[in-house]
C-alpha positions as CSV (number, residue, x, y, z in Angstrom):
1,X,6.8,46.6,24.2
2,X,4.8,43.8,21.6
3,X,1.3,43.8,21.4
4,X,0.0,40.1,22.6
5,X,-2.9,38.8,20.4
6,X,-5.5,36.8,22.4
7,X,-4.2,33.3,21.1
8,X,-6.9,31.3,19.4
9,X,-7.2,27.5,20.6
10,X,-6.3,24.8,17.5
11,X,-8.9,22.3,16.5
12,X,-7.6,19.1,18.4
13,X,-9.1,17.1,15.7
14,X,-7.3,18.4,12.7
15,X,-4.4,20.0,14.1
16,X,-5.0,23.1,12.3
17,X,-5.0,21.7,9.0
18,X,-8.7,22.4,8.8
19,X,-9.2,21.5,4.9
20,X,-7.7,18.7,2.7
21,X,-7.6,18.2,-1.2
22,X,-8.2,14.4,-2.1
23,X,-7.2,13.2,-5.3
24,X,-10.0,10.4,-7.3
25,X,-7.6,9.1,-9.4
26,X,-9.8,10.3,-12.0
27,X,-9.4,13.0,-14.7
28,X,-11.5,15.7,-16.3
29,X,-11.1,15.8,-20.1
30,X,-9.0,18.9,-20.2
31,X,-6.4,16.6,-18.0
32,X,-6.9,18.0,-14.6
33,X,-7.2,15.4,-12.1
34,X,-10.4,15.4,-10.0
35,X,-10.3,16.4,-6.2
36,X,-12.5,16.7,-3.3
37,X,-12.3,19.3,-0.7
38,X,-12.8,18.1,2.5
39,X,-13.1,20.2,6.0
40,X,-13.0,19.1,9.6
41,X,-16.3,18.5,11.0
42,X,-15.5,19.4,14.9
43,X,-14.2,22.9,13.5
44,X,-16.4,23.2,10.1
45,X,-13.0,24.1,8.1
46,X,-11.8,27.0,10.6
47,X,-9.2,25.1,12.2
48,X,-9.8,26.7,15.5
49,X,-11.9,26.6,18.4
50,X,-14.2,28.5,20.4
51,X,-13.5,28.1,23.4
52,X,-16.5,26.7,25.9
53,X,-17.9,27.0,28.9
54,X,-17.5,24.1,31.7
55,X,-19.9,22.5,34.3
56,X,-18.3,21.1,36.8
57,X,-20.2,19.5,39.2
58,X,-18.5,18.5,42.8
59,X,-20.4,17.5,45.3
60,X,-22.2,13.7,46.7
């Protein structure tokens, strides 16, 4: 029988793709082009969540 892995929730922000590579436009002067890395901010570049506990409050 398969092991089951405890599934790990995806970052509804990012979809999973946690990090991007943004190109400036720019080049350095061995001819690379100049990028910035960039990682979600609601999963800090992980691209999953933790998952968290809810209040729910019922009542009048």
């Amino acid at each position: 029988m398969p092991q089951h892995a405890p599934s790990t929730r995806v970052c509804r922000d990012c979809d999973g793709f946690a990090t991007a590579a943004i190109t400036t436009g720019t080049r350095h002067a061995d001819g690379t082009r100049a990028t910035l890395t960039v990682a979600c901010p609601a999963c800090h570049g992980t691209g999953h969540t933790t998952r968290t506990a809810v209040t729910v409050t019922a009542g009048r």
